[in-house]
C-alpha positions in Angstrom: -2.8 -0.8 14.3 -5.8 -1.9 11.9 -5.4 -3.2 8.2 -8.0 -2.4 6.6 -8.7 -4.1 3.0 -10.4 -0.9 1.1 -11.7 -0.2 -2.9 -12.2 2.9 -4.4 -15.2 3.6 -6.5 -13.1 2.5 -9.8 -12.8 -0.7 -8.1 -9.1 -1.2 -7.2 -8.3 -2.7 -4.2 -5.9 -1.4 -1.9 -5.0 -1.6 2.0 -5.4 1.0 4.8 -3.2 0.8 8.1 -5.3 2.9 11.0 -4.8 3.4 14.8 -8.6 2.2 14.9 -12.3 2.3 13.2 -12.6 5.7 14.3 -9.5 6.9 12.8 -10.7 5.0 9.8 -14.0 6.6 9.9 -12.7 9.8 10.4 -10.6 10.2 7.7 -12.7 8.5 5.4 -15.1 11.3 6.0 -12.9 14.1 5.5 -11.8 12.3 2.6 -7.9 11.3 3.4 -8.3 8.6 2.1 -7.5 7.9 -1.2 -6.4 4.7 -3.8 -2.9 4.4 -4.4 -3.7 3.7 -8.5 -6.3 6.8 -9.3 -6.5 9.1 -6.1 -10.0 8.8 -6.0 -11.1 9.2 -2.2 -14.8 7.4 -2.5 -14.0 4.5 -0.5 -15.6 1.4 1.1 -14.2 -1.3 3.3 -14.4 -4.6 1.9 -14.3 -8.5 3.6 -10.8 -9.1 4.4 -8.6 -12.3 3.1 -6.9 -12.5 6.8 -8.6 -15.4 9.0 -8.7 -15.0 12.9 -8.9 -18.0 14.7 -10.5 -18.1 18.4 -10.2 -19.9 21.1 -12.3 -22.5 20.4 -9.8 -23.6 18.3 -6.3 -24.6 19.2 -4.8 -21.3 18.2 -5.3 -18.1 18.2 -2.7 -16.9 15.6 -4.0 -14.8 12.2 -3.3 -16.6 9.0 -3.5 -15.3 5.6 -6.4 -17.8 3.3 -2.9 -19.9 2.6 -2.0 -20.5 6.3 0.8 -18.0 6.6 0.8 -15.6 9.1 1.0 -12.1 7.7 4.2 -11.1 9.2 5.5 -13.6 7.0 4.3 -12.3 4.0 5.1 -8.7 5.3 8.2 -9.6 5.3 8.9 -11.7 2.2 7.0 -8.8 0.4 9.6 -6.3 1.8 12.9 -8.4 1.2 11.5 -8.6 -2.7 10.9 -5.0 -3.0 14.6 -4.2 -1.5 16.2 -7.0 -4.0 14.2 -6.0 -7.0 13.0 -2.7 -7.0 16.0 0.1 -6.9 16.1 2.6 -4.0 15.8 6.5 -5.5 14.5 7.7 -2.4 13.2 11.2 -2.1 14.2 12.1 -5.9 11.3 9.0 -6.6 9.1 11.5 -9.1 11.9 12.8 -10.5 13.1 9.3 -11.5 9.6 7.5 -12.6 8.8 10.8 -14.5 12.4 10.3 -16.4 11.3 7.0 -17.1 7.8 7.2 -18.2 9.2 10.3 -20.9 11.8 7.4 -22.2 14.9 9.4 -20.7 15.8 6.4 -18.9 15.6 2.9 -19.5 12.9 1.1 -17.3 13.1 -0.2 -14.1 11.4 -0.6 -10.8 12.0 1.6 -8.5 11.2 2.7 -4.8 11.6 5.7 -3.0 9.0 8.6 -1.3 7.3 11.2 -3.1 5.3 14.3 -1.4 1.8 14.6 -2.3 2.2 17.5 -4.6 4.5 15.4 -6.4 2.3 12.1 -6.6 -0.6 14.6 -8.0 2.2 15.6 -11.0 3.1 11.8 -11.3 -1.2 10.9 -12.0 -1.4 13.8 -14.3 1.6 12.8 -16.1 0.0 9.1 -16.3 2.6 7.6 -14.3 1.3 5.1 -12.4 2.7 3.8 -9.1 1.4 2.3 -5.8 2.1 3.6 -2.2 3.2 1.3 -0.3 3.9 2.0 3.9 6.3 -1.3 4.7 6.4 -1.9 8.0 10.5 -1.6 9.6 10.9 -5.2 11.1 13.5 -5.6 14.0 16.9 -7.5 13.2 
């Protein structure tokens, strides 16, 4: 698996997870691709904040620019989303469009959404980001 760091045309940044550059390429082409904040599909890689060391020095772990490894911060990311964010799961548009109309009070929230529903969601102005967490073992 490949993490690619990636901006759309409107310049938000987002990440890409890929089995390789030429899955990457691929559905770039075919425009697959698209930014988590506007949908737009135009997108480019850019220079990634992850640091891989070689051999020629002692390690050959991959930090993050502060040292961490990015396991780390996978993780810490995911154990704040699950303590902060509430779990709606498949009823996710239903929820954040409730919300965004003031028929509920505001909150984060989590959950899935299919793409028909995420199109509704940006035409309704909600805005959201797609996030694929990784499922850690233990």
């Amino acid at each position: 698996m490949i993490i690619y760091d990636l901006k759309c045309r409107d310049g938000h940044k987002f990440e890409g997870w890929f089995k390789d550059r030429g899955a990457f390429d691929e559905q770039r082409l075919q425009q697959l691709i698209a930014c988590p904040v506007c949908g737009n599909t135009e997108t480019v890689l850019i220079p990634s904040s992850v640091v891989v060391r070689g051999r020629a020095n002692s390690s050959a772990a991959i930090t993050t620019q502060n040292g961490e490894p990015p396991l780390k911060l996978l993780r810490e990311l995911q154990e704040y989303i699950h303590k902060n964010f509430d779990n709606v799961g498949d009823k996710f548009a239903e929820v954040a469009l409730r919300i965004h109309h003031g028929e509920e009070d505001s909150r984060n929230i989590r959950g899935t959404a299919t793409g028909s529903e995420e199109e509704t969601l940006r035409e309704e102005g909600v805005q959201f980001i797609k996030m694929p967490l990784p499922k850690f073992d233990g």
